[in-house]
DSSP file (Angstrom, degrees, kcal/mol; ACC not computed):
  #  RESIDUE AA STRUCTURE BP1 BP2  ACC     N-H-->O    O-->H-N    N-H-->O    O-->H-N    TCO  KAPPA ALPHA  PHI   PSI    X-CA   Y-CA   Z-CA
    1    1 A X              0   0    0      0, 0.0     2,-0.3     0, 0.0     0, 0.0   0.000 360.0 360.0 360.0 121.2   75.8  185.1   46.6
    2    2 A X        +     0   0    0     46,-0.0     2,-0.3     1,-0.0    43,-0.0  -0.591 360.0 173.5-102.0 152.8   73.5  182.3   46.7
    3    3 A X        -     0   0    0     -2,-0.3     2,-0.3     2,-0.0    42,-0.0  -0.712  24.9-120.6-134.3-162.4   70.2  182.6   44.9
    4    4 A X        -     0   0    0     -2,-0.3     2,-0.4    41,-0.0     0, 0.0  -0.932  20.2-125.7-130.6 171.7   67.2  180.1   44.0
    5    5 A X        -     0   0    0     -2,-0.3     2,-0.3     2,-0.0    40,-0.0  -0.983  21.3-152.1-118.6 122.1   65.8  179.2   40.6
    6    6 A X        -     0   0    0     -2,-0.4     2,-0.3    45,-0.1    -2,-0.0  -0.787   8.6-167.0 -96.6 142.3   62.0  179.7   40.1
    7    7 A X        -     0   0    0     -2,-0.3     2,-0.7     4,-0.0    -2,-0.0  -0.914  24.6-119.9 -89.3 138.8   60.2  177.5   37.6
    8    8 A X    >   -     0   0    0     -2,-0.3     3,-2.8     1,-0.1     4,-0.4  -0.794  24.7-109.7 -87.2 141.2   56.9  178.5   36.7
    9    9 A X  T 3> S+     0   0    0     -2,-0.7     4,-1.4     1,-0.3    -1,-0.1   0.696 122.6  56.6 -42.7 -39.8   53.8  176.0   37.4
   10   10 A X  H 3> S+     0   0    0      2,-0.2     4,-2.1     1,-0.2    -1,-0.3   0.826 106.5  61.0 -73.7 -30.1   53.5  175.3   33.0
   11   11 A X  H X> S+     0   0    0     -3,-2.8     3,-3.5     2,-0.2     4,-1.2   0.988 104.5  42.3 -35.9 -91.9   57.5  174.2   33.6
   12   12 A X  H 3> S+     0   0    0     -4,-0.4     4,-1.6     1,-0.3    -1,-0.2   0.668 108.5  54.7 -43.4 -28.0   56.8  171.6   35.8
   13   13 A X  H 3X S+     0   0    0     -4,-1.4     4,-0.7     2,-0.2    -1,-0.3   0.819 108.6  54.6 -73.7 -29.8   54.0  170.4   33.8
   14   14 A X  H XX S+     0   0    0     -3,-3.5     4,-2.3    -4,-2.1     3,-0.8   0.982 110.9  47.9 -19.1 -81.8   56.7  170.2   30.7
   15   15 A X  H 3X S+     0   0    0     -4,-1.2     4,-2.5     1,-0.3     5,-0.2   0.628 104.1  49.3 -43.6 -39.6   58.7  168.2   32.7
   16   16 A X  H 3X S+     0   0    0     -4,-1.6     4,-1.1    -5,-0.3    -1,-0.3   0.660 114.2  60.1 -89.6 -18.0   56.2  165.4   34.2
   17   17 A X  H <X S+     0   0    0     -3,-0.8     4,-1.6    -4,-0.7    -2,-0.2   0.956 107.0  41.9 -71.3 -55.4   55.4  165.4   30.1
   18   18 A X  H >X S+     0   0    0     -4,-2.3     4,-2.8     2,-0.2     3,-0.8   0.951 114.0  52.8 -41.6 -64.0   58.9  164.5   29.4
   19   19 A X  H 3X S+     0   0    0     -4,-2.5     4,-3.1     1,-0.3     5,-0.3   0.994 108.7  46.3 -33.6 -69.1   59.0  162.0   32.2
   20   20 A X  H 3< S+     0   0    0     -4,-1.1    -1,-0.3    -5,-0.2    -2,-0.2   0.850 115.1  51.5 -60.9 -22.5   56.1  160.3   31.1
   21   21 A X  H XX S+     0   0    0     -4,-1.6     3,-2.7    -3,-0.8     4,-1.1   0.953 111.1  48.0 -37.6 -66.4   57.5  160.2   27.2
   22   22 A X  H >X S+     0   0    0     -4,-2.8     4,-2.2     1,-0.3     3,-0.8   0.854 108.5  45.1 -75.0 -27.1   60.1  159.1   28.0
   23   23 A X  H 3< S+     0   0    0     -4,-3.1    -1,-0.3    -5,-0.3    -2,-0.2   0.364 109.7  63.5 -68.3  10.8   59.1  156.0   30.5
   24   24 A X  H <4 S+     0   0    0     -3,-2.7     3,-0.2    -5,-0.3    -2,-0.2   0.665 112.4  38.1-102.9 -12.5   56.4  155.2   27.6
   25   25 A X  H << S+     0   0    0     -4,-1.1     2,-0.4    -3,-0.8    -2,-0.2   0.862 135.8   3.6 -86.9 -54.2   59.5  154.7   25.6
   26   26 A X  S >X S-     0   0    0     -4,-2.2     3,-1.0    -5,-0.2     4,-0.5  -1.000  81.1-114.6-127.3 130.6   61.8  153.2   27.7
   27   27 A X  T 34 S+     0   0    0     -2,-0.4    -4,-0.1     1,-0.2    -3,-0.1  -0.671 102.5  10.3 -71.2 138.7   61.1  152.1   31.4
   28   28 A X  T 3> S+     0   0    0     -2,-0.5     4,-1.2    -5,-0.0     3,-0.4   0.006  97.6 105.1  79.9  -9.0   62.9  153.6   33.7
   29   29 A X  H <>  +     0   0    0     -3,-1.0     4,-4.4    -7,-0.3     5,-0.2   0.866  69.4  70.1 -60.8 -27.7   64.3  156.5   31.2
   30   30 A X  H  X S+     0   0    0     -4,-0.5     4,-2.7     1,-0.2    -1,-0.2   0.961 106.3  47.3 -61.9 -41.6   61.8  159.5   32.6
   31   31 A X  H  > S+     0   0    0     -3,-0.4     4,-1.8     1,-0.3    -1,-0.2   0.652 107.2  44.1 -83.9  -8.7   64.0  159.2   35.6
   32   32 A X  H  X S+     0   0    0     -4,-1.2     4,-2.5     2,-0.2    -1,-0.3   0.741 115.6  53.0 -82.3 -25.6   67.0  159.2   34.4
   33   33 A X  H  X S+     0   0    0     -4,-4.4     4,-1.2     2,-0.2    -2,-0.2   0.942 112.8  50.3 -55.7 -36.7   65.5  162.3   32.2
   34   34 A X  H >X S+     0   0    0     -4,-2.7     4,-2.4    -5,-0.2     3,-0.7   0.993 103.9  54.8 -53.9 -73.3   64.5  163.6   35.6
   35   35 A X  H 3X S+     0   0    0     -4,-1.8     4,-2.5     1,-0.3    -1,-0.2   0.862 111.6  45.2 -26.2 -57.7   67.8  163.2   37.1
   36   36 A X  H 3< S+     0   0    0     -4,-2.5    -1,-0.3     1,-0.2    -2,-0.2   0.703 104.9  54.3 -96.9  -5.4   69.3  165.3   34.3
   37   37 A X  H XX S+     0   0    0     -4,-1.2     4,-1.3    -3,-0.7     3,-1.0   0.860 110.5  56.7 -89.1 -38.2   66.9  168.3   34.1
   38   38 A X  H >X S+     0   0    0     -4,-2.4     4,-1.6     1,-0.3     3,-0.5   0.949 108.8  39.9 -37.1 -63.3   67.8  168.5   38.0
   39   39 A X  H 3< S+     0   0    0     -4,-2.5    -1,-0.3     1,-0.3    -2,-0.1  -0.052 107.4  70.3 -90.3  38.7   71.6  168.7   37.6
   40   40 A X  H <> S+     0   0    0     -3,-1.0     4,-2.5     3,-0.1    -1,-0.3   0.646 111.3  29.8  -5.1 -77.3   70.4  171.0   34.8
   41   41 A X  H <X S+     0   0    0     -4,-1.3     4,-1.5    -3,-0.5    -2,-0.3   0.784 118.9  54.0 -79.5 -44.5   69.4  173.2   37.5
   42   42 A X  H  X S+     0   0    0     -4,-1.6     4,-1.6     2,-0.2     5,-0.3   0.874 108.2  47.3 -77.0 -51.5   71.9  172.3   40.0
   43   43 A X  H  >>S+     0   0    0     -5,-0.2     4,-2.8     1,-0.2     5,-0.6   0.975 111.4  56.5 -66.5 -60.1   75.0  172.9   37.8
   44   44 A X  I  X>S+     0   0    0     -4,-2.5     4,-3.7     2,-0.2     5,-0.7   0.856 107.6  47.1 -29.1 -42.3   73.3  176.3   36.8
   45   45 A X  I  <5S+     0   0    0     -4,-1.5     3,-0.4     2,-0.3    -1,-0.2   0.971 107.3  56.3 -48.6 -84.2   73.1  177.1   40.3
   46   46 A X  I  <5S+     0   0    0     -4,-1.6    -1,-0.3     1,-0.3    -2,-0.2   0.714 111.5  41.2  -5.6 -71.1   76.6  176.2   40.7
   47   47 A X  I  <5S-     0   0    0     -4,-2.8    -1,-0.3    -5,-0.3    -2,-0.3   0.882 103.8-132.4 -70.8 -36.3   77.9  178.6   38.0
   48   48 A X  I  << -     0   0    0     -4,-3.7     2,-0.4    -5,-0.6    -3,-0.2   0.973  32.9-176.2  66.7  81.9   75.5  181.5   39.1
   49   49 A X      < -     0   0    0     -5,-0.7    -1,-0.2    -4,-0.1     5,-0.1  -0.841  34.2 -92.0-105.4 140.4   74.4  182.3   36.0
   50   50 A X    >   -     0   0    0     -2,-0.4     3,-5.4     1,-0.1     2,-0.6  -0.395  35.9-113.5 -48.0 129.4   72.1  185.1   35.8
   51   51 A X  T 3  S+     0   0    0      1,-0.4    -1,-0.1     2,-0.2   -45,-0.1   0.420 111.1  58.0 -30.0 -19.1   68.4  184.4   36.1
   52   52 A X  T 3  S+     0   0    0     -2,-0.6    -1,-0.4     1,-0.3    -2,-0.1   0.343 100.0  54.4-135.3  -8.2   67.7  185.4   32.9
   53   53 A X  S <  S+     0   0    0     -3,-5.4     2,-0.3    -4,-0.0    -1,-0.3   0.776  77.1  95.2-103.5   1.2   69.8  183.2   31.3
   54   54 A X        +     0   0    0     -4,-0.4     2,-0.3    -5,-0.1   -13,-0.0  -0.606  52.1 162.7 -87.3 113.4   68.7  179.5   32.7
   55   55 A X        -     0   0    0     -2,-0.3     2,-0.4     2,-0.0    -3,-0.0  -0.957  29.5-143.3-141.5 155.8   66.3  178.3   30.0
   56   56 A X        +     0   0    0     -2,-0.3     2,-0.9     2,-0.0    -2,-0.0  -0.863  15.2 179.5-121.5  93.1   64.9  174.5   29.2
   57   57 A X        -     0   0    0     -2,-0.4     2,-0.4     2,-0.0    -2,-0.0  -0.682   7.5-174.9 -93.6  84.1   64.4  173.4   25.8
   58   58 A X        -     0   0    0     -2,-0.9     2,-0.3     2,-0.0    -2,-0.0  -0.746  27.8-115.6 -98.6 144.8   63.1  169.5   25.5
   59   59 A X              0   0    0     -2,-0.4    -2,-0.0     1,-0.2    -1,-0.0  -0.527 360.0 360.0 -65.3 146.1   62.7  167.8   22.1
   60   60 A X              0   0    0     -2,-0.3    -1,-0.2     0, 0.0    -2,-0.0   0.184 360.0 360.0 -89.5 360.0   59.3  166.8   21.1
């Protein structure tokens, strides 16, 4: 059974926060951070974990 993973809009806004931390830190790091909040998602997928457990916790 294939499904899709919704993010809500405040998510994404997270994320482009992480990115930009982390390129302020390092250049080029937001994308590798990018890259791994994707297969984040992608592996979840992949295991077909219930919705309700796929949650994103980045450090401050």
């Amino acid at each position: 059974m294939a499904f899709k993973i919704k993010t809500e809009p405040e998510a994404h806004l997270d994320i482009q926060e992480g990115i930009d931390w982390y390129n302020k830190q390092q250049s080029g790091l937001g994308r590798k951070f990018h890259s791994e909040v994707k297969a984040y998602f992608k592996n979840g997928r992949r295991e077909r974990l219930p919705r309700n457990v796929l949650s994103v916790h980045f450090p401050c």
